[in-house]
C-alpha positions in Angstrom: 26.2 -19.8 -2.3 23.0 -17.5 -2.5 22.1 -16.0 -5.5 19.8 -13.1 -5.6 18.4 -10.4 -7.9 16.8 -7.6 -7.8 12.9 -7.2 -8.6 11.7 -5.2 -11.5 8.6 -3.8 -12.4 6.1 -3.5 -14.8 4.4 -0.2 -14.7 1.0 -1.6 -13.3 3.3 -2.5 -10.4 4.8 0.9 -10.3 1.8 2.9 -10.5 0.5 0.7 -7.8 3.4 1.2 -5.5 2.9 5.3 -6.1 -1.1 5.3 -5.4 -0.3 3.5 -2.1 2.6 6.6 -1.4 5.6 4.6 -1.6 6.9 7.8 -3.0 6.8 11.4 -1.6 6.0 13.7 -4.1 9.5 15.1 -3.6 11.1 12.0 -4.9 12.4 12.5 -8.6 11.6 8.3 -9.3 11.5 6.9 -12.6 11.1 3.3 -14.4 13.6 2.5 -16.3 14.0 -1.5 -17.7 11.8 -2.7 -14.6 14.3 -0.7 -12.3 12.9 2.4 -9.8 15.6 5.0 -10.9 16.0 8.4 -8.6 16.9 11.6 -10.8 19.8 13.3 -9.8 18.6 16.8 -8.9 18.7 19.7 -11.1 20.9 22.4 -11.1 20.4 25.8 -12.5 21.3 26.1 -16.2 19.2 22.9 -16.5 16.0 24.5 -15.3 16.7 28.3 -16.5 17.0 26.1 -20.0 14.1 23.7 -19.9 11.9 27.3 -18.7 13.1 28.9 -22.1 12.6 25.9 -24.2 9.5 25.6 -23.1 8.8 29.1 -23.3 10.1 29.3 -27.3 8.1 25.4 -28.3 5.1 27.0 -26.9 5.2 29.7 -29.2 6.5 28.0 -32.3 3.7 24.8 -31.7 1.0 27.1 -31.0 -1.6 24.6 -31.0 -0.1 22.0 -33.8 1.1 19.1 -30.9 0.9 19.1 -27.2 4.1 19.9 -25.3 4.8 18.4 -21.8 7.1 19.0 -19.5 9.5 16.0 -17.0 5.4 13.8 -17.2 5.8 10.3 -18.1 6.0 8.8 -21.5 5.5 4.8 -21.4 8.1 3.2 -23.5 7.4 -0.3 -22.9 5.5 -2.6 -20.2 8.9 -1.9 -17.9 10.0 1.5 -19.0 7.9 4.3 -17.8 10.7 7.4 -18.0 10.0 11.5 -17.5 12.0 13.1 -20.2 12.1 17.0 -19.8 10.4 17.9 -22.6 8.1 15.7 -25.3 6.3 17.0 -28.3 3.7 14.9 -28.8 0.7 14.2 -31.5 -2.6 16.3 -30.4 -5.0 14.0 -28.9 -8.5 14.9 -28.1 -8.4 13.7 -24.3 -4.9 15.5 -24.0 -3.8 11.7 -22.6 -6.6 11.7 -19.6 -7.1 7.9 -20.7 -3.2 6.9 -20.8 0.4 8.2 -21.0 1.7 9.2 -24.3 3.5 5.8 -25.8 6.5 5.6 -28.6 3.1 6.4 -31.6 2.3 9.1 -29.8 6.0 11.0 -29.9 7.2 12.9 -32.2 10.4 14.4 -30.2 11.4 13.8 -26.8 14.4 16.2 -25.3 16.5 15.6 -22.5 18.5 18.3 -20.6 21.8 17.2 -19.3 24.3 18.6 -16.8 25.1 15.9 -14.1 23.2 13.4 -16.0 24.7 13.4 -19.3 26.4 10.4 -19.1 23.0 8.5 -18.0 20.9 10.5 -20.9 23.4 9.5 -23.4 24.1 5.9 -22.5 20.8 4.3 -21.1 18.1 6.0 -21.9 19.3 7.0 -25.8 19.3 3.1 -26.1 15.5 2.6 -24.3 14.8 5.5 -26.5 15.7 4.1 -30.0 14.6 0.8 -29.2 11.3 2.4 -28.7 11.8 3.5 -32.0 11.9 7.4 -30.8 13.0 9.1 -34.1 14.3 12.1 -33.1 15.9 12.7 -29.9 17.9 15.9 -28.5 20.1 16.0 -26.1 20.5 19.6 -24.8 24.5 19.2 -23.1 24.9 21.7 -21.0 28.5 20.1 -19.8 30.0 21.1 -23.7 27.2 23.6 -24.3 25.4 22.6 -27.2 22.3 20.4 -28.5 23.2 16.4 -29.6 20.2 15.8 -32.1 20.1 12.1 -32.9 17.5 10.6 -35.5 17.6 7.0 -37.3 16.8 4.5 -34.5 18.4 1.4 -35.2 19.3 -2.1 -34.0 23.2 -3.2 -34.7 24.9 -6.8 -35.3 25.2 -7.6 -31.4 21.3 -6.2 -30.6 22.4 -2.8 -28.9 19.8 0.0 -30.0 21.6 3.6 -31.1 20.6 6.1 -33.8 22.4 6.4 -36.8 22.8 10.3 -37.1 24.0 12.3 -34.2 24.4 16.5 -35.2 26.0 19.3 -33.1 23.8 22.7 -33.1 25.7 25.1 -31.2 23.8 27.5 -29.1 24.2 30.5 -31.2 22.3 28.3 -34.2 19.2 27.8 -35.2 17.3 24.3 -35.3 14.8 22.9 -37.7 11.9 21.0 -35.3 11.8 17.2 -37.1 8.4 17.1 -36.9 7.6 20.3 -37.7 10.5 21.3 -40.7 8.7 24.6 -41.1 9.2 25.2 -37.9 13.0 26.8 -36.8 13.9 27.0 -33.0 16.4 29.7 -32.4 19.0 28.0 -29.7 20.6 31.9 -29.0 17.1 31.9 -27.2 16.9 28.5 -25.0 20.7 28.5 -24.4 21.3 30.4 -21.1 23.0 33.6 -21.9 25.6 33.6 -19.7 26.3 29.4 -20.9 26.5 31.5 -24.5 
C-alpha cells in the first residue's frame, strides 16, 4: 500500500511559484494552511457590495488606516489569504516592504454568497488563530453582516471567536477600531438585497 500526501507551501514557495507564472493573472489562488486554494468566482451582489463598502470605509477612514481591497494579508508562514476588504494600521511605506501580517489588522471583512460556508468554517478559524479581533462576515445568502470579535482557543485546540452579532442591512454599525466611526449598512447592502 502507497501512501501519499499532498505538498504544502510556505509562502516563500508560493510567491516563488507566482514570479515564475505558475499562475495566470486570471486565477483567483490563494494559500490557505500550506494548500493553493482557487476562489470560487464572484457573482453580482458580492461585487456591487464590496464596490459600496469600499466606497462608504473610504469616506468614513479618510486618512486614519489604509483600506485594501481582495490583496493579501499573511497570516502565518503557510497562510497567505486575500480577504475582500482589510482595514489596516497606516504605515509609512503603505506595505511596499511586506504584506500586512495579524499586528498590522485591525478588521478584515469577507463577502460571502457561494462561499459562505468556506468564510465561516476555515478561514474564521485561520483568522482567530491569527488572533484577528474583529471579523465581519457580510452574508449575502441570509442578508445580513455576522460581526465576530474575541478570538479564542477552546478545550480540543479549535480557534473560533467568542461573540458573533447580527446587523441587518437596514442598521447601522460601529467600526471596532474606529468606535467613533458608524457605517450605515442601508448604504453597502445592495438595494434591491434590502
Amino acid at each position: 500500500m502507497t501512501i501519499t500526501t499532498a505538498k504544502r507551501f510556505t509562502i516563500t514557495e508560493y510567491d516563488r511559484l507566482a514570479e515564475l507564472g505558475f499562475f495566470s493573472e486570471d486565477d483567483r489562488v490563494e494559500l490557505i494552511k500550506g494548500e493553493i486554494i482557487y476562489m470560487v468566482a464572484k457573482g453580482k451582489a458580492h461585487s456591487t457590495l464590496n464596490r459600496r463598502l469600499i466606497r462608504e470605509l473610504s469616506i468614513l477612514l479618510s486618512t486614519r488606516a489604509t483600506l485594501q481591497s481582495q490583496d493579501p494579508v499573511i497570516i502565518s508562514t503557510d497562510s497567505e489569504p486575500e480577504p475582500d476588504v482589510a482595514i489596516l494600521q497606516n504605515r509609512a511605506d503603505d506595505y511596499l516592504s511586506t504584506h500586512p501580517c495579524p499586528s498590522d489588522i485591525l478588521l478584515l471583512i469577507e463577502i460571502a454568497d457561494f462561499s459562505l460556508k468556506y468564510d465561516q468554517e476555515v478561514k474564521l478559524p485561520l483568522y482567530a488563530e491569527a488572533g484577528i479581533a474583529d471579523y465581519w462576515i457580510f452574508n449575502l445568502v441570509a442578508n445580513y453582516l455576522e460581526y465576530y470579535s474575541e478570538p479564542y482557543q477552546d478545550l480540543q485546540g479549535k480557534f473560533g471567536y467568542r461573540k458573533k452579532v447580527i446587523f441587518l442591512p437596514n442598521e447601522s454599525v460601529n467600526l471596532p477600531c474606529f468606535p467613533d466611526l458608524v457605517l450605515d449598512l442601508s448604504k453597502v447592502f445592495p438595494q434591491k438585497m434590502q
